[in-house]
Each structure stands twice: as structure tokens, then as C-alpha cells.
N, C-alpha and C positions, 0 to 999 in steps of 0.2 A: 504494500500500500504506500503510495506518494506521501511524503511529507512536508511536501511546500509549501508554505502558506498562500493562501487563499487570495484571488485576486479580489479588491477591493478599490473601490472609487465613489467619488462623490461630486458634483459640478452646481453653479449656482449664477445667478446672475451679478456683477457689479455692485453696490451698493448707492457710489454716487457717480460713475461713468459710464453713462448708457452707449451701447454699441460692444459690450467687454464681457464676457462669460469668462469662470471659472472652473478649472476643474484640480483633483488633487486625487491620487489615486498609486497605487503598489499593483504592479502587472509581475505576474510569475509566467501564469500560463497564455494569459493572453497574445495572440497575435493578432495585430491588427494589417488585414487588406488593402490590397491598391484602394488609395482613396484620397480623396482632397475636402480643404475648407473653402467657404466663403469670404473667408477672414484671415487674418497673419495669427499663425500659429508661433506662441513663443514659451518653452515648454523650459522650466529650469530644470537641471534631475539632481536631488539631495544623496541619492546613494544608487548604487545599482548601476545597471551598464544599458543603455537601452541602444539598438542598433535598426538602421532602416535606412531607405531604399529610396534614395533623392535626385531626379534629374542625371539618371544612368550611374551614379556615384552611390557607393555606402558608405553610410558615417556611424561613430560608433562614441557614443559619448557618455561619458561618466559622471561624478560629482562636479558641482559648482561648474560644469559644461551646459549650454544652451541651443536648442535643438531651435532653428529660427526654419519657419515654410511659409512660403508666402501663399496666398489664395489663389487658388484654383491648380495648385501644382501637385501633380498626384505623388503621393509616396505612399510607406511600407512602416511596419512599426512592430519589433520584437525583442525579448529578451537576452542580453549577449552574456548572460552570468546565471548561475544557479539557481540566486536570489530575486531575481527579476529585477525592477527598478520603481524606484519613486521618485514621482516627479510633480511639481507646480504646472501649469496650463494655463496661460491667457490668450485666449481668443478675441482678437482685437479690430471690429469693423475699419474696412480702408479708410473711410472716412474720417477716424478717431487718429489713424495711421499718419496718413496725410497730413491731419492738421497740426500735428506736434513737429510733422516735417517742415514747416511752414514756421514754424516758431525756431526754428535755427535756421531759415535762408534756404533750406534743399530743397528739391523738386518732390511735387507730389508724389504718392505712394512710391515710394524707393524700393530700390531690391537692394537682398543684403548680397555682401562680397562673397560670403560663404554660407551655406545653410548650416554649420554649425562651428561654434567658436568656444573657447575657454578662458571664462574671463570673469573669477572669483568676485569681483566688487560691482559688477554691472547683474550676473545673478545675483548677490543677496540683495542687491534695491531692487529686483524683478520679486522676489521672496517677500521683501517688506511691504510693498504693494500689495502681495496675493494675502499677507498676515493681515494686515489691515481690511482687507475685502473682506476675509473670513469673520471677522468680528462686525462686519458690520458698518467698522466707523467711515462715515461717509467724506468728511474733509481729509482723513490722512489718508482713504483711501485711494481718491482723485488727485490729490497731487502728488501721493508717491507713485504712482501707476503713469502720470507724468511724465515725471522727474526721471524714472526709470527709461520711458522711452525716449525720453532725450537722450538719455547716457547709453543706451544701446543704438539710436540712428546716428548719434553723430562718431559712435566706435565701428561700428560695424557697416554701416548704411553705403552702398555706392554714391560717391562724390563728395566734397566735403562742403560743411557748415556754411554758410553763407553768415553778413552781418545780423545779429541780432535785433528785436523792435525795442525802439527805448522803452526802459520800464516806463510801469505809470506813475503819474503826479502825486507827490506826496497826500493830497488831501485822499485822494483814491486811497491809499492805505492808512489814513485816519479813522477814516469811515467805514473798514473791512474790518477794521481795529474795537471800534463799536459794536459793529452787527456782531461779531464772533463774542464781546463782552457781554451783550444781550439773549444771545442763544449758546449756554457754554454747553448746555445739558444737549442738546440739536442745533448743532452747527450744521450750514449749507455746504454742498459739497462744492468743490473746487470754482466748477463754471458757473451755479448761481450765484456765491459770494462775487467773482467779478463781473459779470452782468450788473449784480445790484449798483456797482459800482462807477459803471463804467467803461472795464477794462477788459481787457484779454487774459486769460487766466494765466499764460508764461509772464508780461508783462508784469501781472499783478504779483507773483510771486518772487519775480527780478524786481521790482520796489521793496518788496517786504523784506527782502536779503538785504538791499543796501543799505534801508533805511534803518533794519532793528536787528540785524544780523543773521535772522530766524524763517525759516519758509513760513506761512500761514497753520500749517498744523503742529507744526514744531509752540509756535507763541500761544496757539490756543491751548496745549499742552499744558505750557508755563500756568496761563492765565486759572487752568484748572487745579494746579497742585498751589498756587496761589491759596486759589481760594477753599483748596483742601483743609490746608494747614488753620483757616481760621476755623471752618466746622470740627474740624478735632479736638482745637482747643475749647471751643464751645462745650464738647461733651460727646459731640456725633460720632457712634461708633464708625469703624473705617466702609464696612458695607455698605451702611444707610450715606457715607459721604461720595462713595465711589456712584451708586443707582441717583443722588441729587446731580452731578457734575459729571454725567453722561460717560463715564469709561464701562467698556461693557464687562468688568465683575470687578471682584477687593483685588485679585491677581494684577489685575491694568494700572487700577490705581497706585498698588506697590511700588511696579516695576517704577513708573514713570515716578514716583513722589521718593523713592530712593536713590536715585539717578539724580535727583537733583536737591536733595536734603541730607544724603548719606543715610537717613536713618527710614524703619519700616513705618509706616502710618499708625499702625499700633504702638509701636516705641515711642516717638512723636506724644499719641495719646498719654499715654503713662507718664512720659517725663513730663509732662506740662502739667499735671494732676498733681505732681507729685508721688504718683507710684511705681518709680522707673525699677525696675528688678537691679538687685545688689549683688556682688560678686561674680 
């Protein structure tokens, strides 16, 4: 009797970039058939070896390797290891494609140089992207999902970068500076915060860098563990403070309010009480 583990997958839609499906999934036995997307396939793989069958070429690619297909281009899709492989999935309408192409100066819908590349820092912002979709959060989702395909068209993409569009006017990120202070629990995703504004969502997040050092969901972050820190010392246990100020569980709230406190939200609690734990 076989003892491989079971193939497993799960797919989902975007949360705040319409045109973008997800998927997240462990292939052992799966083979997947001649076949194509409608959309640019950009598959991150976290372990495992996954191999297939691209424009007369086979590619064989590993950890922190990036399997990139463009739409309508038929390939192959199989296991090259025992274990099969796990991989991240963003399925990315041309048009979403396009427009980020647009936002570095390239020509529309670009082909990449290579259908598959190895390039450890450009998969984990492909990853932080798909982390952020999975939970949900609708601002980090849209601009790291972005941010990422900037950093993969302008590495990978045929031709290079062209002049950048000036960021936007500082009141433009005064006012994104607001709205995101006004809704910290439901923040808009990427393109409605600049709409409301204005701007063009590259633009507006090239203002937001120059002017406070911080993308838009990086400062909304801030603004949240901000105002963590005062419901804790209120009383608010870390739960009830993480479900007010929109991170989706106490884990989120942690991660980000230790990263920028040194200390857990419940240590926080305690030492402000007066009941910090001794020795």
C-alpha cells in the first residue's frame, strides 16, 4: 500500500484585487495535462520539485523557484520528487498584468524572458501577497500583490523599466492618511483608497514611501498597534483588541505588535497592570 500523502488543494478568490485567484495546494500524485490559462500563471513552490512541459522546453523547479506561464500557453504539470511539491498560485487577469506594467514605463502585457526563474526575494513578496490574501486582509493584500509584480516584471519581464509616474501630491497622502485613520478595523483595498483620493495606486504608494517612509499597509499596521497599545493598557484583553482593530486573530496582532514593541500584547498587558511575571 502507497504511503504518500494525499494530494491536497484549496483556491479562492482575491480579497481586495479583482481579476486574481488563488490557489495553495501539495501534489504527490497529481498530474496535471496539456493545458492553459486565461490569465498569467505565477506559481511560487515552498518545497518539493514540481516539473512540466513549457513551449517545447522542460523546466524543473524547486524551493523559492517561480514557475511564470503566460495565458493561453499550453503546458504540463508533475511531480519530479517522491514528495511531490507545494506551491502558492496567483492567477493574474492580463489586465491587472498590464496595468502594473504601465506603472514602470513597459509595454503592455509583457512576456517573461524565461518561464521559470530562481529568485529567493521576489518569491517571498509573491508569498506575502498570497499570506495576506489568505487572511483576508484586503489593503496588505492589494499592495503586496502589487509591489510583488513590480518586482517580478521589472526582474524578469522582456524589456526594461521605462520612467516612473510622479508620485502623488502630498495632500493625496494626507487624506489616504485619514481615511485609513477612520476605517483601521476595514481598511479599502489598495485601488479604492486611491481612487478616493485621486491617485493611481503605484503613485499613491511612491508618495506614501517618500513622504513617511512606509507603503500604505505597512502605516496602517503602525497606526493599529498604535492604537493597540492604548486598549491594552485600558484593560482590553489582546483578543477583544486584535477583533476591534481589524487583524484577523490575537496570532496577527502578536506578530505585528512584537515586531514593533519587542514585547507580546499580553506582556504589554501585564507590565502596564503591574503584573508582569518575575524571574
Amino acid at each position: 500500500m502507497s504511503t504518500a500523502a494525499p494530494d491536497v488543494a484549496r483556491c479562492w478568490r482575491h480579497p481586495g484585487l479583482p481579476g486574481v485567484e488563488l490557489l495553495q495546494a501539495h501534489f504527490v500524485r497529481h498530474a496535471f495535462p496539456r493545458h492553459s490559462h486565461d490569465a498569467y500563471t505565477l506559481a511560487v513552490i515552498d518545497s518539493g520539485l514540481e516539473v512540466y512541459d513549457y513551449r517545447g522546453s522542460t523546466h524543473r523547479v524547486g524551493p523559492d523557484g517561480i514557475a511564470l506561464v503566460e495565458p493561453g500557453v499550453v503546458h504540463t504539470g508533475h511531480s519530479g520528487a517522491p514528495e511531490g511539491w507545494r506551491y502558492r498560485v496567483l492567477y493574474i487577469d492580463e489586465e491587472v498584468v498590464s496595468a502594473a506594467a504601465a506603472d514602470l514605463g513597459m509595454a503592455a502585457a509583457p512576456a517573461f524572458a524565461s518561464s521559470s526563474a530562481h529568485d529567493p526575494g521576489t518569491a517571498e513578496s509573491l508569498r506575502a501577497a498570497h499570506r495576506a490574501a489568505e487572511r483576508g486582509d484586503r489593503l496588505s493584500a492589494s499592495s503586496l500583490t502589487r509591489r510583488a509584480l513590480h518586482l517580478l516584471l521589472a526582474g524578469h519581464a522582456l524589456g526594461r523599466p521605462g520612467g516612473a509616474p510622479t508620485p502623488a501630491p502630498h495632500r493625496a497622502v494626507d487624506r489616504a492618511r485619514e481615511i485609513l485613520r477612520e476605517r483601521l478595523a476595514d481598511p479599502p483595498p489598495l485601488e479604492e483608497l486611491a481612487a478616493a483620493v485621486e491617485a493611481s495606486p503605484f503613485s499613491l504608494v511612491r508618495a506614501f514611501q517618500r513622504s513617511l517612509g512606509l507603503p500604505p499597509h505597512a502605516y496602517l499596521n503602525d497606526l493599529r498597534v498604535q492604537r493597540a497599545r492604548r486598549l491594552l493598557a485600558g484593560g482590553v484583553p489582546p483578543a477583544e483588541a486584535a477583533a476591534l482593530l481589524g487583524f484577523a486573530d490575537q496570532a496577527h496582532l502578536t506578530r505585528h505588535f512584537k515586531r514593533r514593541t519587542g514585547v507580546t500584547p499580553g506582556a504589554f498587558r501585564r507590565g502596564v497592570h503591574g503584573t508582569a511575571r518575575r524571574g
